[in-house]
N, C-alpha and C positions, 0 to 999 in steps of 0.2 A: 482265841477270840472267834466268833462266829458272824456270819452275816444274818442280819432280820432278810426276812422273803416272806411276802404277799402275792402269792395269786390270784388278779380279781377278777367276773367276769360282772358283765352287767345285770347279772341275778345276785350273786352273792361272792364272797368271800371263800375260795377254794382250800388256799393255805395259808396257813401266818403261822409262823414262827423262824425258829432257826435252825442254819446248814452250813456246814461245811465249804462245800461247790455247789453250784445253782449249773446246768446246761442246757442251753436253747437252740433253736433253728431260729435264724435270723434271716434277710433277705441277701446276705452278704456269705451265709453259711452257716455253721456251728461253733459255737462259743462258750467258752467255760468262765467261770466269774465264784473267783475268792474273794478272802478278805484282803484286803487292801488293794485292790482294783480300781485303775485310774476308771473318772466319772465316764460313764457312757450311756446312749442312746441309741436303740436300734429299733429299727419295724422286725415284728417277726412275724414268719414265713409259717406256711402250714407244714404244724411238727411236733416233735415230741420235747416237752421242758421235763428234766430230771434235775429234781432237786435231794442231793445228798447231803442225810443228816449229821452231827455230831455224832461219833460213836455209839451203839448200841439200840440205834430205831431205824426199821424200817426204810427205803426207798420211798421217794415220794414221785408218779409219774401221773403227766397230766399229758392228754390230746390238745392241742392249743393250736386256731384255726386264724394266723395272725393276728395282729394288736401291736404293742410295743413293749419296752423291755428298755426299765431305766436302774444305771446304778449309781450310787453315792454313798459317800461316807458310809458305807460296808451296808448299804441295805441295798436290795434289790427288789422292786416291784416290778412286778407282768400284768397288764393290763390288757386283753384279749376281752374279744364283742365275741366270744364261742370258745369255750374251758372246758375240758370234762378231768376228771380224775378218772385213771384208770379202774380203778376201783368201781368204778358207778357207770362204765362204759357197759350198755344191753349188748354183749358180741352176735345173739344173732339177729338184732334188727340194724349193728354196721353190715355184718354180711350179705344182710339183702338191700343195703342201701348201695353197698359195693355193686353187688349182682344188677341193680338200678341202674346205678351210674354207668360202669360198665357197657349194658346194653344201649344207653343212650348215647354215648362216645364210642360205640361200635357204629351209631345211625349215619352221624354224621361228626364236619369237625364243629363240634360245640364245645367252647370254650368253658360253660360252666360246668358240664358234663364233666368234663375233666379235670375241673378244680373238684367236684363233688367225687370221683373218683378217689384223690388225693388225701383229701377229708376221712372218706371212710375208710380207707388204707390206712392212716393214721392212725386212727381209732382202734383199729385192729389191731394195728403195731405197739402201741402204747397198751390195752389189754393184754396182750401177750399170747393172742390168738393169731398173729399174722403168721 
C-alpha cells in the first residue's frame, strides 16, 4: 500500500501521486511519514520535502519555504505559499540570490536577510548544487 501525496503551492500543483516515505522539515524538525501513520499536522519550516517513490521512479525533491503538512488516512498533502521542484530550481540565479542575501546579513542583523539566506541555501541544497 502506498500513500497519495500532493504538493501544492499557490500557482499550481507540484506532485500528485504516490510514495512510499514522504520527509519534511517541520518547525519541530524532520519527519518521515509512511503508510499507516497516525493523523498529523505540522507547520513546515524552510526545507527540503523528499518524497520517495514506490520502487522503480525516481526521487522526488522539492525547496519548500514553509506552509503546512497534513496526514490522514495514508495521504499526505503539503501545502506551502513558495514550492520549487528541484528539477526546475535556476542554480545560478539561487546563487546570487545567496550572494544577495548574504551581503545584506553581512550589513546588518536583518532578520529577513537571513531567512532569504536560508531560502536560497535550500534551493541550492535540494538542486544538488550546495
Amino acid at each position: 500500500m502506498a500513500l497519495k501525496v500532493e504538493l501544492v503551492s499557490p500557482e499550481r500543483i507540484l506532485f500528485s501521486g504516490e510514495a512510499r516515505t514522504v520527509i519534511a522539515r517541520t518547525a519541530g524538525g524532520d519527519i518521515a511519514f509512511m503508510t499507516g501513520h497516525a493523523p498529523f499536522v505540522g507547520a513546515l519550516g524552510i526545507g527540503i520535502v523528499r518524497i520517495l517513490p514506490e520502487a522503480g521512479a525516481g526521487e522526488e525533491v522539492a525547496a519548500v519555504h514553509g506552509g503546512f503538512v497534513e496526514v490522514k488516512d495514508d495521504r499526505v498533502t503539503i501545502l506551502s505559499d513558495v514550492a520549487e521542484l528541484a528539477s526546475q530550481i535556476d542554480v545560478e540565479r539561487a546563487r546570487r540570490a545567496q550572494d544577495e542575501a548574504q551581503r545584506r546579513a553581512a550589513a546588518g542583523d536583518d532578520a529577513e536577510a537571513e531567512a532569504a539566506v536560508r531560502r536560497a541555501s535550500v534551493r541550492l541544497q535540494a538542486a544538488g548544487a550546495a
